[in-house]
N, C-alpha and C positions, 0 to 999 in steps of 0.2 A: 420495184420496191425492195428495198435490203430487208430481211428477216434478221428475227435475234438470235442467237447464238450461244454457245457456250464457249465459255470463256476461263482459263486458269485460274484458279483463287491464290493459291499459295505453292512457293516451292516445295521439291518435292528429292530425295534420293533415293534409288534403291541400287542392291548391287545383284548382279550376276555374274556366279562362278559357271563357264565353262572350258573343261578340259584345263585348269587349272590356268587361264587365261579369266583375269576381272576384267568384269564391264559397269560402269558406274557411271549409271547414270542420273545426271543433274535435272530437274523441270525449274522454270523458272518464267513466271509470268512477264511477257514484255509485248510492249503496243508500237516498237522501232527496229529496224537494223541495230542502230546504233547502241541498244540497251542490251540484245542480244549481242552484241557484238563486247561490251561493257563485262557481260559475265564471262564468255570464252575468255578473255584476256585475266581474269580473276581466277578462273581453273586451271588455267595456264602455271600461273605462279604458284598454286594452293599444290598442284601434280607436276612436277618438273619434270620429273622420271619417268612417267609416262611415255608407254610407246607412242601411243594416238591420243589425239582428243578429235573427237568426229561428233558434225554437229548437225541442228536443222534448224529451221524458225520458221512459224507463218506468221503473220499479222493480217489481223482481221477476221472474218468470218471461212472459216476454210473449206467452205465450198466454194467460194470467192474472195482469196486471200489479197488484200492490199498489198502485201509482199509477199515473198518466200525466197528462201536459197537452204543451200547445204554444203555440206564439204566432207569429205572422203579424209585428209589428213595422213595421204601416204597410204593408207588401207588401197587394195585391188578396187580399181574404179566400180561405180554401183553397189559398195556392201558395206555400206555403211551409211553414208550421208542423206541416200535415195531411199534406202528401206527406213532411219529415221523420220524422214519428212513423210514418208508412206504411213506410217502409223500415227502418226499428229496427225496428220490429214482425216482417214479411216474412223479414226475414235473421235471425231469433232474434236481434238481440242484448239480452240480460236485463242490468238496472242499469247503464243510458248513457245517456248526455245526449247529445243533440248540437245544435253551435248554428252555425250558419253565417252568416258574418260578410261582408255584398254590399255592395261598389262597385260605384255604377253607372257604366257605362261611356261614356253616352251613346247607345245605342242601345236604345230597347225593346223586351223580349221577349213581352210580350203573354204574358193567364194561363196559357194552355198551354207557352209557352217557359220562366217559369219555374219551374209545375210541375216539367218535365221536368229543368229545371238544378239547382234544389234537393237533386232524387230524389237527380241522378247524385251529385251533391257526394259525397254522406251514403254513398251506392251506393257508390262508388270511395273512401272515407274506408274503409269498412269491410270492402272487397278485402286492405287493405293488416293492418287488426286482427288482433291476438289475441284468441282468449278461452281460459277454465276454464271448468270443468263445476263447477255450484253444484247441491251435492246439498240439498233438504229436508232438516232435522232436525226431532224434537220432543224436548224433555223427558220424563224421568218418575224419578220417586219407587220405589222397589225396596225393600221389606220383607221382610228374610228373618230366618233365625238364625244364628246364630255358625257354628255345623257347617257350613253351606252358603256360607259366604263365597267361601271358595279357590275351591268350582267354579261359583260364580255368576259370579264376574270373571274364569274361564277362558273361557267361556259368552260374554260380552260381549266379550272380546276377540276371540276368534273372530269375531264378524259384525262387527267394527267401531266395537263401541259406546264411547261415550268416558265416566267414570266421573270426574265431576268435582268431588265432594263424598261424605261420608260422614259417620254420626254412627254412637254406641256406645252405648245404654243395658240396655236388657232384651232387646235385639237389634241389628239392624244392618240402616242405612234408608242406603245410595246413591242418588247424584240422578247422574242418566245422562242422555246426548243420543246419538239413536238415530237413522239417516238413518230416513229416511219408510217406506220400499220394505222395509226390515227391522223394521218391530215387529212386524209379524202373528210373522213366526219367532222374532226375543226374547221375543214372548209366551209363545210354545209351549215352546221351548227351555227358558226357564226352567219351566214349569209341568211338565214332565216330569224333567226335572234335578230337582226337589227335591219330586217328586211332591206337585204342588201347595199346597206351604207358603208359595211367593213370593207376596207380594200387588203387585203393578204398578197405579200410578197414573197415569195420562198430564198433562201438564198444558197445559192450551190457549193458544195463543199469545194 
C-alpha cells in the first residue's frame, strides 16, 4: 500500500554565498520530468551567464519516487546533481525539482567544497519551504442496487471517499477514488452494509 507524503506546496529561492562563488537555488513543485524539465529551460534564459545550472527532481513519494534524475552540468561528476537529489530525498521533499544556479567566484572549492555547498543550497532552500500531505488514491468501479444507493454514499462519505461518476441501468455502478490506507475498510464496510450485494472493482493505475 502507497503511504502519504509530503509534498512541495509552493516555490521557493534561497541563495548561498560560498568563497565568493553564488549558489541559487530554485524549488519548484512538479508531478513530471517534463514540468521539471519546463523550469530548467526558464532558468536557463532568466541566468545566461551562469557557469552551471545543476539540477535534481523526484516525483512521487521519495521513499519510492515514480521518477528521479539529476544532472551535474559540467560540475566534477557527483558534486552536484547527486548531493541535490540526496537532500530532496533525505528531507522527504515528494514532487520538487530543484536546480541551482552557480557563479563562479573565482576561487575553487575542490569536490568536497562543492558537494557540501550544493547540499547546503538545497538544505537551507528547504528550511525556508512549505509542504502538503499527498495522500495515495486508487480508483474503483462500485456495483450495487438501487435499494442500496443512499447508504452506500453514506458509507463513502464517512471514510472519505470521493464519488465522482455514476451510471443508472438494471442498477447503479459509481466510480469512486478511495485514499490507499482506506479500501481494505470500504471494502468491508460496504460488504457488510449490503450484505455482500456490492461488487468492488479496483482499477490499477
Amino acid at each position: 500500500m502507497r503511504s502519504p507524503y509530503q509534498q512541495l506546496a509552493q516555490p521557493v529561492v534561497f541563495e548561498l554565498v560560498e568563497k565568493r562563488s553564488r549558489f541559487i537555488c530554485h524549488l519548484f513543485p512538479v508531478t513530471s520530468r517534463a514540468l521539471a524539465m519546463a523550469h530548467l529551460q526558464e532558468l536557463v534564459k532568466l541566468f545566461p551567464d551562469a557557469r552551471h545550472h545543476c539540477w535534481a527532481y523526484l516525483v512521487g513519494d521519495p521513499l519510492q519516487p515514480v521518477t528521479q534524475a539529476y544532472s551535474d552540468d559540467g560540475e566534477p561528476a557527483g558534486t552536484a546533481g547527486k548531493p541535490i537529489l540526496n537532500v530532496l530525498a533525505h528531507r522527504g521533499a515528494g514532487d520538487s525539482v530543484a536546480i541551482v544556479v552557480r557563479y563562479f567566484g573565482g576561487v575553487k572549492l575542490g569536490a568536497g567544497g562543492l558537494v557540501r555547498a550544493y547540499g547546503a543550497s538545497v538544505s537551507q532552500a528547504l528550511d525556508m519551504a512549505t509542504f502538503v500531505t499527498q495522500v495515495p488514491t486508487s480508483e474503483c468501479q462500485i456495483d450495487i442496487a438501487f435499494a442500496d444507493e443512499a447508504t452506500v454514499r453514506h458509507v463513502l462519505a464517512e471514510i472519505g471517499a470521493e464519488v465522482f461518476g455514476s451510471d443508472y441501468s438494471t442498477g447503479v455502478i459509481l466510480r469512486v477514488q478511495v485514499a490507499d490506507d482506506k479500501k481494505m475498510a470500504c471494502a468491508k464496510q460496504l460488504s457488510d452494509i449490503t450484505r455482500g450485494r456490492a461488487a468492488i472493482s479496483w482499477l490499477e493505475d
